[in-house]
C-alpha positions as CSV (number, residue, x, y, z in Angstrom):
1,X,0.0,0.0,0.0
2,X,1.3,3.4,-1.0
3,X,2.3,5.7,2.2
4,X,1.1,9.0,3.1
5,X,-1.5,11.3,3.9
6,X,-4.9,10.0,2.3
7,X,-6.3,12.4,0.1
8,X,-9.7,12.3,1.8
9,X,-7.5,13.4,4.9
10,X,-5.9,16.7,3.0
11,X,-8.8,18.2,1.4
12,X,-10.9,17.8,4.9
13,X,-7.6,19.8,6.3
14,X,-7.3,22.3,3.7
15,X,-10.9,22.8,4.0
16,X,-11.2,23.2,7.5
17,X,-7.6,26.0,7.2
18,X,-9.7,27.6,4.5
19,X,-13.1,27.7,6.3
20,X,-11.6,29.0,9.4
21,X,-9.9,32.1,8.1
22,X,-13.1,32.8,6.3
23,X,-14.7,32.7,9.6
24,X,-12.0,34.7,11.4
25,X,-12.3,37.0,8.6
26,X,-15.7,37.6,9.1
27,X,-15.7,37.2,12.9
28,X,-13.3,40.2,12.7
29,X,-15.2,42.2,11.2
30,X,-18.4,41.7,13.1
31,X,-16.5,42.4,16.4
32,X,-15.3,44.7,14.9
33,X,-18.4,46.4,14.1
34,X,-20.0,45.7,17.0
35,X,-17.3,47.0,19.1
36,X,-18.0,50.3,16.9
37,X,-21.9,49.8,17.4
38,X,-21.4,49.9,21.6
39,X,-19.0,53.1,21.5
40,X,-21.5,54.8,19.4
41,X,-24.3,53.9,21.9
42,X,-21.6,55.1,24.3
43,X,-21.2,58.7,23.0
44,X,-24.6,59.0,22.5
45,X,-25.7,58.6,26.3
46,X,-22.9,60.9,27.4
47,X,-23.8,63.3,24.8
48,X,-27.0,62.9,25.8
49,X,-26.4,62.8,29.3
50,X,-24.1,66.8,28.5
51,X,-26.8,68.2,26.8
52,X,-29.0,68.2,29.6
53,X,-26.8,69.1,32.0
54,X,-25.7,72.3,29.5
55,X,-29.7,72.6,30.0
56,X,-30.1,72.7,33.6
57,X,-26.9,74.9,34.4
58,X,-26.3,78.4,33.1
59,X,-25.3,80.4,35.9
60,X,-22.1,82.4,35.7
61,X,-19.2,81.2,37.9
62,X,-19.3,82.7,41.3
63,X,-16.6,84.2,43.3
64,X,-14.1,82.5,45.0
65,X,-15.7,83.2,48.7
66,X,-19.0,81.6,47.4
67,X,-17.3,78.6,45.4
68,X,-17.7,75.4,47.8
69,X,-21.6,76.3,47.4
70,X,-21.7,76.5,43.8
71,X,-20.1,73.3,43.7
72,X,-21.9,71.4,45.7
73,X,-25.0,72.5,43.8
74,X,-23.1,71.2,40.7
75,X,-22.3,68.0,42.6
76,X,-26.4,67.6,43.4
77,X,-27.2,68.5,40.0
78,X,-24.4,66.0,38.4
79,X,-25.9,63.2,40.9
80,X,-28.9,63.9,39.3
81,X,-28.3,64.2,36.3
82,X,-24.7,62.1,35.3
83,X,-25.5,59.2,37.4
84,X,-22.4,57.0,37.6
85,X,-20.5,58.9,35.4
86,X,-17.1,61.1,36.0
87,X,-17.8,64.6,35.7
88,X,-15.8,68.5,35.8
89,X,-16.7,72.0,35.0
90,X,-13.9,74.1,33.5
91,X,-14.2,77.7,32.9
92,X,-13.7,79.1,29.3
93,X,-10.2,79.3,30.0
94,X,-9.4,76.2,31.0
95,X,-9.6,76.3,34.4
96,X,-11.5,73.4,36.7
97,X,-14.2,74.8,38.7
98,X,-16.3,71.4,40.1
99,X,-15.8,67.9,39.5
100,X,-17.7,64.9,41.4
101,X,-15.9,61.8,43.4
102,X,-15.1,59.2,40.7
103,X,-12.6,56.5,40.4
104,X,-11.4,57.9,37.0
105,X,-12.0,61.7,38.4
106,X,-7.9,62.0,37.7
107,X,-8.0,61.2,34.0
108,X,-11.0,64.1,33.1
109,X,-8.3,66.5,32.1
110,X,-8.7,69.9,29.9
111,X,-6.2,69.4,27.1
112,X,-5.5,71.5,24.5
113,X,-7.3,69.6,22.1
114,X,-10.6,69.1,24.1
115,X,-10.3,72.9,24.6
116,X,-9.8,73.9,21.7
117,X,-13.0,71.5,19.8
118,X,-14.9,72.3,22.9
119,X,-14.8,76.4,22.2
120,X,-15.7,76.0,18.6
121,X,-18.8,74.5,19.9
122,X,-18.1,70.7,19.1
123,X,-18.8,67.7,21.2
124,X,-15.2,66.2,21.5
125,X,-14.7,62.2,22.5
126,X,-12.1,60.5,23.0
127,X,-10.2,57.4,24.5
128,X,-7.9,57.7,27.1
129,X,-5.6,54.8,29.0
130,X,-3.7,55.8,32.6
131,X,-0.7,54.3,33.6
132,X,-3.2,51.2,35.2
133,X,-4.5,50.1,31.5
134,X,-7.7,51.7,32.6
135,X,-9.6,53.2,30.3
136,X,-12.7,55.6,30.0
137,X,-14.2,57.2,27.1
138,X,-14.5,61.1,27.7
139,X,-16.5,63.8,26.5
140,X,-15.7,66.9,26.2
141,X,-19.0,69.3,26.2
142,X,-19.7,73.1,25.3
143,X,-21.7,75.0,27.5
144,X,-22.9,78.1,25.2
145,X,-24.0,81.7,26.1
146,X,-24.2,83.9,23.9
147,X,-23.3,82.1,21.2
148,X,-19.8,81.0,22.8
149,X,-18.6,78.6,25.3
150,X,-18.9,79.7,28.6
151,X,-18.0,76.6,30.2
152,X,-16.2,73.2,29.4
153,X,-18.1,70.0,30.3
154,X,-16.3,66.9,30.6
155,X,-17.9,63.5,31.2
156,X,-15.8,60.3,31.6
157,X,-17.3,56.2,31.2
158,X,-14.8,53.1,32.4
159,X,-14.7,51.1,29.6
160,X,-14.1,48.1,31.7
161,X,-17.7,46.5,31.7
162,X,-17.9,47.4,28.1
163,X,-14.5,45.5,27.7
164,X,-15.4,42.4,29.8
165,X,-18.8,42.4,27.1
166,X,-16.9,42.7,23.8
167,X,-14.8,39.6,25.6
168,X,-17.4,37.6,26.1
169,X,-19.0,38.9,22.5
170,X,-15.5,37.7,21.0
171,X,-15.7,34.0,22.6
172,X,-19.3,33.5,21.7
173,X,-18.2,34.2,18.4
174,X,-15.3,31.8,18.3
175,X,-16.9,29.0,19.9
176,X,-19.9,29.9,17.1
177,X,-16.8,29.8,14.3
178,X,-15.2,26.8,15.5
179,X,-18.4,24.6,15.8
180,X,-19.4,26.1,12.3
181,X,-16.2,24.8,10.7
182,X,-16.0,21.4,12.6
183,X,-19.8,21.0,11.7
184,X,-19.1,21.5,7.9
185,X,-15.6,19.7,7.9
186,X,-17.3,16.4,9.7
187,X,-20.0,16.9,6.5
188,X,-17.3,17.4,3.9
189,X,-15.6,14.3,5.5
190,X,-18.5,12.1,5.4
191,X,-19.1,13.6,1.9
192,X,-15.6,13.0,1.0
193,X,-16.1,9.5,2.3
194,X,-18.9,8.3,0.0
195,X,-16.9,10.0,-3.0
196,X,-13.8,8.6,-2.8
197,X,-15.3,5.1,-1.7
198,X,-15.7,3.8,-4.9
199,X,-12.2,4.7,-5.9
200,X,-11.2,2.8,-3.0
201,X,-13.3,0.0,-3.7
202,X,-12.2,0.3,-7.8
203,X,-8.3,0.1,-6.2
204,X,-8.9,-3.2,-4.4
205,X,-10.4,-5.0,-7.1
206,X,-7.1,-3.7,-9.2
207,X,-5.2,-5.2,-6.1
208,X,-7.0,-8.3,-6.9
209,X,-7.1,-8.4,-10.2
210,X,-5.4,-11.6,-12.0
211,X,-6.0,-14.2,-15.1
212,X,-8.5,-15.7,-13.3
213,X,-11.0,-12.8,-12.6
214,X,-10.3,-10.7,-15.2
215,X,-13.8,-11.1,-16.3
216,X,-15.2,-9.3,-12.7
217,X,-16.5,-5.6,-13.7
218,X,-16.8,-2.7,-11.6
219,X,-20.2,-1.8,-10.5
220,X,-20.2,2.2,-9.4
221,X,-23.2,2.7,-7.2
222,X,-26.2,3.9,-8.3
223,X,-26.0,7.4,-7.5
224,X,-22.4,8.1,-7.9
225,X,-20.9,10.7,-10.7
226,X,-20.5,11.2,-14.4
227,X,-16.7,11.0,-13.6
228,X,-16.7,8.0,-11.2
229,X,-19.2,5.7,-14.2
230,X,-16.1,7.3,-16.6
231,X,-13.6,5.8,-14.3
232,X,-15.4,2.6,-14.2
233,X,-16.5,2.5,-17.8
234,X,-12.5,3.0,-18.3
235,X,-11.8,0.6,-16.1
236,X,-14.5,-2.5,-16.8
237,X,-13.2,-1.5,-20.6
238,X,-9.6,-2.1,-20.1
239,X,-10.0,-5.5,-18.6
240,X,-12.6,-6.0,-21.3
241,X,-9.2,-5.3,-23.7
242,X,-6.6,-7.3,-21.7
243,X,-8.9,-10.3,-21.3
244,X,-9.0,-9.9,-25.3
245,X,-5.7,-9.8,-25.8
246,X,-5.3,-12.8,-23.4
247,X,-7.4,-14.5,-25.4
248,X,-5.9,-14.0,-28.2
249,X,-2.5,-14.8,-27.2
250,X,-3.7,-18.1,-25.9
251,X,-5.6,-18.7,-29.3
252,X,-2.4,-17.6,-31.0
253,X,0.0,-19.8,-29.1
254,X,-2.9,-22.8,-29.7
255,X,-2.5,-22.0,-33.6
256,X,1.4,-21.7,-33.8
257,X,1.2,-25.3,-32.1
258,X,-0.7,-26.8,-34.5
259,X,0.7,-25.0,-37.4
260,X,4.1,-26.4,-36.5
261,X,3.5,-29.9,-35.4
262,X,1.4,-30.3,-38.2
263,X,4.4,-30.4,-40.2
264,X,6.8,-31.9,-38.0
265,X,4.4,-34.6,-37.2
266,X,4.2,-35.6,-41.2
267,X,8.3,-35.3,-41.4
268,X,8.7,-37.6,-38.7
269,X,6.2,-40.2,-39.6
270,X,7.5,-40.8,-43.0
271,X,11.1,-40.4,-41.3
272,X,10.3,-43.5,-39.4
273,X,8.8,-45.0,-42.3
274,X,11.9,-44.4,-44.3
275,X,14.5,-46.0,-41.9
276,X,12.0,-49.3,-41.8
277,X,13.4,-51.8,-44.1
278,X,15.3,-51.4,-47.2
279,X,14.1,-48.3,-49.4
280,X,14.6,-47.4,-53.2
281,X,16.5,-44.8,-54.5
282,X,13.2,-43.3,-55.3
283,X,11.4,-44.2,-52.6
284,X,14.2,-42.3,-50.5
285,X,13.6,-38.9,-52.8
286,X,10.3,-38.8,-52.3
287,X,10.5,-38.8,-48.0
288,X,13.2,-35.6,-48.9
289,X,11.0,-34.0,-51.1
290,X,8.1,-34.2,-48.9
291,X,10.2,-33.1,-45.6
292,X,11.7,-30.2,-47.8
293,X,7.9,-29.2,-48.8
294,X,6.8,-29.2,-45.2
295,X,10.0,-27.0,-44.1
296,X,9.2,-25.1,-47.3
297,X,5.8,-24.3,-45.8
298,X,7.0,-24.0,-41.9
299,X,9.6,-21.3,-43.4
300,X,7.0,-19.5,-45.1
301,X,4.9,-19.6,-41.5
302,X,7.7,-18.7,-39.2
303,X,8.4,-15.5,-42.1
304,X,4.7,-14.1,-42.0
305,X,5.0,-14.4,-38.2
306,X,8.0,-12.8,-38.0
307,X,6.1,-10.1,-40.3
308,X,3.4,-9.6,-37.7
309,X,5.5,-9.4,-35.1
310,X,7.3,-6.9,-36.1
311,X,4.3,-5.0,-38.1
312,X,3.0,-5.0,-34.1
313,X,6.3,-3.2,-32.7
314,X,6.5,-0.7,-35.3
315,X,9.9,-2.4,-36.3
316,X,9.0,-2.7,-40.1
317,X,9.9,0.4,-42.2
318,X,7.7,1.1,-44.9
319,X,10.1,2.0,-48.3
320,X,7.6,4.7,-49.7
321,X,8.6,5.8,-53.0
322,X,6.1,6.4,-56.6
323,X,4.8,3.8,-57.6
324,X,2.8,3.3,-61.0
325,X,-0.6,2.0,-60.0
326,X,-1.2,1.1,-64.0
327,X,1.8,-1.1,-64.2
328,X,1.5,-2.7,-61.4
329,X,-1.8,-3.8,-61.7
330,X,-1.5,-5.0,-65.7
331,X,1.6,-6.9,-64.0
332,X,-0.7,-8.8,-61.6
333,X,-3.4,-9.3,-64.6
334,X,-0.8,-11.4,-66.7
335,X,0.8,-13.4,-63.7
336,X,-2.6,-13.8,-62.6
337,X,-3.8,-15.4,-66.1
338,X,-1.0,-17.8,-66.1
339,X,-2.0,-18.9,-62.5
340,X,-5.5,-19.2,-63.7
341,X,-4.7,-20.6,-66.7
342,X,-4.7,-24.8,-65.6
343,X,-8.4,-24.2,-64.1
344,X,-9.5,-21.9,-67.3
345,X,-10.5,-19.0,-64.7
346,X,-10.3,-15.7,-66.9
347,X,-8.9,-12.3,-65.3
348,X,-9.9,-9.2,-66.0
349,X,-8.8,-6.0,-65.7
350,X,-10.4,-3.1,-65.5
351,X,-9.7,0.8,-64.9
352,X,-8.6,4.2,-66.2
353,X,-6.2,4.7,-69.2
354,X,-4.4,7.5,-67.6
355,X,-1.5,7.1,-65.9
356,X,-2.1,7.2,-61.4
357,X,1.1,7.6,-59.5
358,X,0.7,5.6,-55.7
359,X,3.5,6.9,-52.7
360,X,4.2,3.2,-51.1
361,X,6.1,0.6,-50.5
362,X,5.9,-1.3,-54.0
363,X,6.8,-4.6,-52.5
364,X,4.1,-4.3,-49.6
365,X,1.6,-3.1,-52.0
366,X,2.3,-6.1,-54.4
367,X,2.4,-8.8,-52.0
368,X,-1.0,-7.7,-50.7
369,X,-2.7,-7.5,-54.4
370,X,-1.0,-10.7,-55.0
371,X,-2.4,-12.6,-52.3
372,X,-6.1,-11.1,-52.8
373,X,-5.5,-12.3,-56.8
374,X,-3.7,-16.0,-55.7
375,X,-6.5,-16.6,-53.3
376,X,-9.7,-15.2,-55.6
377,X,-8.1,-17.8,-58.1
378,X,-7.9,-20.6,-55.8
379,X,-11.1,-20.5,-54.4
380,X,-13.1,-20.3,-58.1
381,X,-14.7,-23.4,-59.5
382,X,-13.2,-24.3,-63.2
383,X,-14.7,-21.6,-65.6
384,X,-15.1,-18.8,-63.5
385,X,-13.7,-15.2,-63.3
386,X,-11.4,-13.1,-61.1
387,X,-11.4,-9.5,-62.0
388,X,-9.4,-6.6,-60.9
389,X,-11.8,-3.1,-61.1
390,X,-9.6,-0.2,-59.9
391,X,-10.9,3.9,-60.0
392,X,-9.4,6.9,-58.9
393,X,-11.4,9.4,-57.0
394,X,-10.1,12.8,-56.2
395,X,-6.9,11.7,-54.0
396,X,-7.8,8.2,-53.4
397,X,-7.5,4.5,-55.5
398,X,-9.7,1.9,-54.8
399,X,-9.0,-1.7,-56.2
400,X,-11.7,-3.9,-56.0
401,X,-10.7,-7.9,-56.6
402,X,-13.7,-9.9,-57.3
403,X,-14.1,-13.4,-57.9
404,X,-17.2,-15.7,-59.2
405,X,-15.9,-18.3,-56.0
406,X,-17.9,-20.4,-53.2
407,X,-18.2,-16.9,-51.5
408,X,-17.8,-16.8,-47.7
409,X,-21.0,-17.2,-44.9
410,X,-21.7,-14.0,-43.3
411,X,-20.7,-15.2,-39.9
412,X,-16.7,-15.6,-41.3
413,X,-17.1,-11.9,-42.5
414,X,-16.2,-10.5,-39.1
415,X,-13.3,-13.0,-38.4
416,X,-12.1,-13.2,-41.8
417,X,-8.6,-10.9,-41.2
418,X,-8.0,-12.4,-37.3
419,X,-4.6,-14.4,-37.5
420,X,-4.7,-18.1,-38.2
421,X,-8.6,-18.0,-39.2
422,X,-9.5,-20.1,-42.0
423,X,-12.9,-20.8,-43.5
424,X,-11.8,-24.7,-44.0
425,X,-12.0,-25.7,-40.2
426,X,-10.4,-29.5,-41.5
427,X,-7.1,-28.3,-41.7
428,X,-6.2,-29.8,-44.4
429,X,-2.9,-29.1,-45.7
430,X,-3.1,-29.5,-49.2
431,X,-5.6,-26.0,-49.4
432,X,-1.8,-24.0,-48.5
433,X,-2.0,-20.9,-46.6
434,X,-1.5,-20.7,-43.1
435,X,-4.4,-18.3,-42.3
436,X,-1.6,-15.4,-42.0
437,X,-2.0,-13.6,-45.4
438,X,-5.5,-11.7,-44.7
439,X,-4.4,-10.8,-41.2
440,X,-0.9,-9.3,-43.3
441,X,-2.8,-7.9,-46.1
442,X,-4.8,-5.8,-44.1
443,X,-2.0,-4.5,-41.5
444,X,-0.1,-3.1,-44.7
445,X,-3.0,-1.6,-46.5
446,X,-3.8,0.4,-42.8
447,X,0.1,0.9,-42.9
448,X,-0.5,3.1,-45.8
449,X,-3.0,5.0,-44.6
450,X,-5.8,2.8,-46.1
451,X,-8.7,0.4,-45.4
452,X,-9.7,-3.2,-46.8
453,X,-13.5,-4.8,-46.7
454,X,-15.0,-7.5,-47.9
455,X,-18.3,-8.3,-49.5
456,X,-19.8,-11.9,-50.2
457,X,-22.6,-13.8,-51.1
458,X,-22.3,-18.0,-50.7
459,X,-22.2,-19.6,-54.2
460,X,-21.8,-16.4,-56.0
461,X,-18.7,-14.8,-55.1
462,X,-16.8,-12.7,-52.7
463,X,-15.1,-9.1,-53.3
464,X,-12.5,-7.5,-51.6
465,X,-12.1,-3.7,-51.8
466,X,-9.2,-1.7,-51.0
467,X,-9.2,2.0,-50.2
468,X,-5.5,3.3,-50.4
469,X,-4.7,7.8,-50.4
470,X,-2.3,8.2,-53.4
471,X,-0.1,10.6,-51.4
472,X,0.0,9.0,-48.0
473,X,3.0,9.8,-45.5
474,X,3.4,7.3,-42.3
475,X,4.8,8.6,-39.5
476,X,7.5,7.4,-38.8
């Protein structure tokens, strides 16, 4: 099994990183905002709370001798009207007159900057820290008369309670944040889960997989993906392919077996017979001749598998060089009439006058024209005809080689270019071929770009058409 962290595992991590910033994001800005929301709420009570005090007390500052009862008349009134806030009166210049009993009395302070917003009539807050880390939020407070400041209010709030609530505010939002994201990880697990489970599953049965249960497929469930049935359809597909191929090697293996002990098993029987008594002369000729016709044949099988082989691997180099279709083709018609000549089968040929130019391999290209011709011949009763009909059509030839034969039964159509297959299921040797030279024919026609097909009716004949371009380039 391959180490590491299961993918499952990462994306459920990488989501839940992901998910969480997201959520801190966002929980920063709504603390953020509510944090903003309760200052505002803030200013406006002790802006609220100024106002009416501005209200309530106009008088004019008294004189020194009468100053302890003027402030404790602004003491009453801020009692009344502050509550638990810090509180001071300054005069227009800056200088304190009252101030109530309050544990952050010390940080209500006339600055420049208060003063100065304060005398331009504007309500002036602000944040301020002592050396304790306490902190207040003060307001500094026109008094007008007479269209001017007459007095300077100041009204301080400890933040702390305020604090200790944005705190709490901060963890409910965390603990809200956190069980969000574990919620929608544990979901995007379990989701994750059921995807990838049929992968899993899929990986096993490769695991498994051998000669024996090749032919097991891969059911995806019912609900899963387009791309999980892909996956599966690949894979049920491939083993569809290998099992094939298996098939075919073991039929091919089968074949080469008989092929060659076919032979062998005639050479070594009239071997035997041979060294049995005394023998002729004549009688000793013959056993060669007969042992040099089967390795004759064997030769000839071992060559077009050697062909294939090769043809397979991409190790046979086509020589493509112009090649005149017309002579070729009037070269096949009189070898072909000689060969037909003992069984009084006439060949034809038929096709265009002017001169066609083909780019192949001219030895390919004869061999498989050959072989259609050879075999139209040798499967025509006495009398009959083979004829070669070739066209050209814009930048393609097409030979067609027809015959006036047995014909072939529509269910050999389908097998009739497979390696080894032959019609004549008796074996009998004296019908030659080895059931290579379809199989070859049609690997060198597709070699040049081509195609082959074959049309038959039983009793009437059979036709074999081949498509080639004239100006086809392999790639090499």
């Amino acid at each position: 099994m391959p180490t590491g962290t299961k993918l499952r595992n990462r994306l459920t991590l990488w989501s839940f990183v992901l998910l969480s910033m997201l959520l801190g994001v966002g929980g920063f800005f709504c603390y953020n905002a509510h944090q903003q929301e309760q200052l505002r709420n803030l200013d406006r009570q002790l802006l609220f709370i100024a106002r009416n005090f501005a209200c309530s007390y106009r008088e004019v500052a008294p004189l020194e001798s009468v100053q302890s009862e003027f402030c404790s008349d602004f003491n009453r009134l801020a009692i009344h009207q502050a509550g638990a806030q810090a509180i001071a009166l300054y005069s227009a210049e800056g200088k304190i007159l009252c101030s109530n009993r309050h544990p952050v009395s010390h940080l209500l302070q006339l600055d420049e900057n208060a003063q100065k917003n304060s005398s331009t009539g504007k309500a002036y807050f602000e944040t301020l820290n002592d050396i304790d880390e306490q902190k207040i939020r003060r307001l500094t407070f026109p008094v007008i008369q007479q269209d001017q400041a007459f007095y300077h209010l100041q009204l301080g709030h400890p933040l702390d309670q305020l604090e200790a609530e944005l705190a709490g505010y901060g963890l409910i939002l965390t603990a809200i944040g956190l069980s969000f994201a574990c919620l929608l990880t544990l979901a995007q697990w379990l989701f994750l889960g059921s995807l990838f489970s049929p992968i899993q599953r899929l990986s096993i049965q490769m695991d498994e997989t051998s000669e024996e249960n090749l032919r097991q497929r891969f059911r995806p469930p019912f609900l899963a993906g387009a791309e999980i049935q892909q996956l599966a359809a690949s894979y049920n597909g491939f083993t569809e392919r290998i099992t094939s191929i298996l098939k075919r090697s073991r039929q091919f293996a089968t074949d080469v077996t008989h092929e060659l002990r076919t032979p062998l098993t005639i050479m070594r029987g009239e071997t035997e017979l041979a060294l049995r008594g005394d023998k002729t002369a004549e009688e000793l000729k013959q056993v060669l001749n007969s042992n040099l016709e089967e390795l004759s044949r064997m030769g000839h099988l071992v060559d077009d598998l050697l062909l294939l082989s090769k043809s397979e691997l991409g190790e046979i180099p086509l020589k493509m060089e112009a090649l005149n279709l017309n002579g070729l083709l009037e070269e096949l018609h009189f070898h072909g009439t000689i060969i037909a000549e003992p069984k009084q089968i006439t060949v034809n040929l038929k096709g265009p006058e002017k001169q066609v130019s083909l780019f192949a391999d001219a030895n390919r290209i004869r061999q498989v024209f050959l072989n259609l011709l050879t075999n139209g011949i040798k499967y025509t009763p006495e009398g009959g005809s083979v004829t070669i009909d070739w066209t050209v059509q814009e930048e393609t030839a097409r030979i067609i080689f027809q015959d006036t034969g047995i014909g072939i039964d529509s269910e050999h159509q389908q097998h009739i270019f497979d390696r080894f297959y032959r019609i004549n299921k008796t074996g009998n040797r004296n019908d030659g071929g080895s059931g290579l030279g379809l199989a070859i024919a049609k690997w060198l026609v597709e070699a040049h770009g081509g195609s082959i097909m074959v049309c038959s009716v039983p009793g009437e004949g059979s036709s074999f058409a081949i498509t080639l371009p004239l100006t086809h380039k392999p790639d090499k």
